[in-house]
N, C-alpha and C positions, 0 to 999 in steps of 0.2 A: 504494500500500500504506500502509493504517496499523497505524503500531507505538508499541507504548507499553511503556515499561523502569523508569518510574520507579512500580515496585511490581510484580506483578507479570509477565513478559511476556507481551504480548499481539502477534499481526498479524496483518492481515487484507486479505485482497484482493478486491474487491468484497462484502464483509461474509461472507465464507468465511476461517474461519481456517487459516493456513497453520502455525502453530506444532509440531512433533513433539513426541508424549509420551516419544522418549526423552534422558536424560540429553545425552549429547554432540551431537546433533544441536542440541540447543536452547542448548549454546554455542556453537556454531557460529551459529547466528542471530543469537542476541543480540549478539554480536561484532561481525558483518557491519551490523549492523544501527544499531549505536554509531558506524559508521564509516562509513555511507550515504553512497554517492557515493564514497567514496574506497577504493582497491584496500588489500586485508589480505592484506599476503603469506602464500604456505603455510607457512615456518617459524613466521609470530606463531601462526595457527591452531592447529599441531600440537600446539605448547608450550602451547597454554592450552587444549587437549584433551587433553594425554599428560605435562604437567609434563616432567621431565628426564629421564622413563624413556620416550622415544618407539620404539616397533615396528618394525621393518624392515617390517612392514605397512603402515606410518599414510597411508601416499601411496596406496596403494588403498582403504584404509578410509574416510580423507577424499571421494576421490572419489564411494563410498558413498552417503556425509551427503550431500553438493552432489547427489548422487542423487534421493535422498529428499526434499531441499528441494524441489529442480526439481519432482518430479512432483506435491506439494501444491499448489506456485503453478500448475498446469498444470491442475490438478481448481479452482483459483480463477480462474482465468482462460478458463474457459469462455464462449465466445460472445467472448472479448476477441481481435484482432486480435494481439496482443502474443504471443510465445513465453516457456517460463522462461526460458532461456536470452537472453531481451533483460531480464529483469528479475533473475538471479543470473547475474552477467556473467563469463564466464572471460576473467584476463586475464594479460598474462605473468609467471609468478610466484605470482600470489593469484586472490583474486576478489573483486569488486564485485557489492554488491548495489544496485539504483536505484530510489530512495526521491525523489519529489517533493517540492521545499521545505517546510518545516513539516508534515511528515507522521510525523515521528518526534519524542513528547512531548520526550526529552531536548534535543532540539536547541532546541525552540522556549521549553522553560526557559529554555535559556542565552541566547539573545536576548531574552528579556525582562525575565530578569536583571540583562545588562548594560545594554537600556536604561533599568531604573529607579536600576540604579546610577551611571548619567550622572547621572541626572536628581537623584540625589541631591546629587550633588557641586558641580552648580550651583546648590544651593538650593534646589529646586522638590520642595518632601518631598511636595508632593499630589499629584504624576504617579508620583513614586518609590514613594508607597506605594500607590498602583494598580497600578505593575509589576511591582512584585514581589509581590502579591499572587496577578497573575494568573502568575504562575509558579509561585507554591506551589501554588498550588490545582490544578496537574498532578499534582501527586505524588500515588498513592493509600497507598502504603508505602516499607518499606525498598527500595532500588534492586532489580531482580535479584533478588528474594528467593525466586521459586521457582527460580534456575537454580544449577544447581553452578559455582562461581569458580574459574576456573585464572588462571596470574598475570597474566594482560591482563584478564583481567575483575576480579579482585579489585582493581585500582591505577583501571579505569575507577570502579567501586562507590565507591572510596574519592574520589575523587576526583567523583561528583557528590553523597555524601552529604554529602562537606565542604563543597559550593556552596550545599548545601541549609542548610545552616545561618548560612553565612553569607549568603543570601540574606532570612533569615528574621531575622536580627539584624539587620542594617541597613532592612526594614520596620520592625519596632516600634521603631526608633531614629526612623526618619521618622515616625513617628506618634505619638514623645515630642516631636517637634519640632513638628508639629503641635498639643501640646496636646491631645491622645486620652491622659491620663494614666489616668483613671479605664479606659478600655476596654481597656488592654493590661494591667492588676492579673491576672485573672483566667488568660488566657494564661501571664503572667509566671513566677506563681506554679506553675503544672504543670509548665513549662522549669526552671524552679531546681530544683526536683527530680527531675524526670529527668535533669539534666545536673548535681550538687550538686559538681565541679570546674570547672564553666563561670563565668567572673570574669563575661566579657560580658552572661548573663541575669542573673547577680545583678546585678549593676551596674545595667541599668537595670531591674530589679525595685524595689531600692532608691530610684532617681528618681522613679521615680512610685506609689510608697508619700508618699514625703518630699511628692512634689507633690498630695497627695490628703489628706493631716493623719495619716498613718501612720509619722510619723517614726520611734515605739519598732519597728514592725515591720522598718523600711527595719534600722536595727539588728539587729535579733534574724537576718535574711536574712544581713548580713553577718558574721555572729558561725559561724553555720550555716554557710557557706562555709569560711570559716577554719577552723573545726572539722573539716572532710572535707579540706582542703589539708594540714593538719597531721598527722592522722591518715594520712593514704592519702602524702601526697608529703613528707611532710617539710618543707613552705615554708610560708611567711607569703604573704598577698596582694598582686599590685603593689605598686608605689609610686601607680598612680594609683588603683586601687580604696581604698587605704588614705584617699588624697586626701580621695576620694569620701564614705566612711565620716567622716572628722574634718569633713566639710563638713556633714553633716548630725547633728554633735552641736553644730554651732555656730551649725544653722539657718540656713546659708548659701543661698541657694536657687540664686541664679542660678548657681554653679558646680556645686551638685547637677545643675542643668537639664542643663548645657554645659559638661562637664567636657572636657578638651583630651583624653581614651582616645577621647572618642568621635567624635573627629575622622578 
């Protein structure tokens, strides 16, 4: 089966899609499907179909959904030797669904995630910034964005859109280290504004302004920042952005370049 979560859900088994159009059934998927290979017991399930108001129903209604699933993967799995029930696996307590290695986008984000963020930490920013590239380039949207969120899915959501971002700052960090200053301006500059309390894209917005002869702008970026942190939070910028910023009125470069935040 392939499944795809980072935007919105998709799966499919032999190119038949197994997804239900209704609401709770496709939490139910997406759930099962975050957690491929490993058993979800029926309390996480219920709770993040029924929130805290669960039915003295919900244990046959669930059953239901695992119904309904089962008989889609049964209409995809025509001609397959395999039953649903060896592919949404009832086990004691929950249920597993079984997903072949790297067949589920989330998961193989994360592995190539971490290994461009090895690859960062030894130095090697030219494998770094190929792995996490090819981990972005999974993402078609926001996580989950057409399934309703109960609290297992809203903390998963939350937690790979967080990776997503830090995935994608430490790319264009390895590819200021690289010297790609000119070709992350462009990128830079859409991220500091859609994120206009994000230190970390200002920050290296700023480096590679300063590293391209845009020093007043690298400023005016960091003026813009401060200005939305003041307004909206009430603070002043780090102590290392602040750093950052008197480095590039002093036309510092090399700690503009390699400031110790971005370590």
């Amino acid at each position: 089966m392939e499944i795809q979560v980072l935007g919105s859900l998709a799966a499919q088994e032999r190119g038949v899609s197994v997804v239900p159009s209704a609401a709770k059934p496709r939490q139910l998927l997406a759930l099962l499907a975050l957690h491929a290979d490993r058993v979800v017991s029926v309390p996480t399930l219920m709770e993040e179909i029924w929130g805290e108001h669960i039915p003295r129903s919900a244990s046959t209604t669930l059953q239901t959904y695992v119904l309904q699933l089962r008989r889609r993967i049964t209409t995809a799995l025509d001609g397959d030797p395999r039953r649903a029930k060896d592919v949404l696996v009832t086990r004691f307590g929950g249920y597993l669904l079984r997903v072949e290695p790297g067949r589920v986008d989330a998961h193989e984000f994360e592995r190539l995630a971490v290994s461009g963020g090895t690859a960062f930490e030894i130095g090697d920013y030219r494998a770094a910034s190929a792995a996490l590239r090819r981990a972005l380039a999974l993402w078609q949207g926001p996580a989950l964005v057409d399934v309703p969120a109960g609290p297992a899915l809203e903390l998963e959501v939350l937690r790979l859109n967080e990776e997503r971002t830090t995935a994608l700052e430490r790319r264009i960090e390895a590819d200021l280290r690289l010297g790609r200053y000119a070709e992350v301006v462009p990128e830079l500059r859409v991220l500091a504004a859609r994120h206009p309390l994000h230190e970390g894209f200002c920050g290296q917005l700023m480096r590679a302004l300063h590293r391209t002869g845009g020093s007043w702008r690298a400023l005016e970026a960091y003026q813009r920042l401060r200005g939305s942190l003041v307004r909206e939070l009430g603070l002043e910028p780090s102590g290392p952005l602040r750093e950052l910023h008197q480095a590039v009125l002093s036309g510092d470069p090399d700690h503009a370049l390699h400031p110790a935040a971005a370590d």
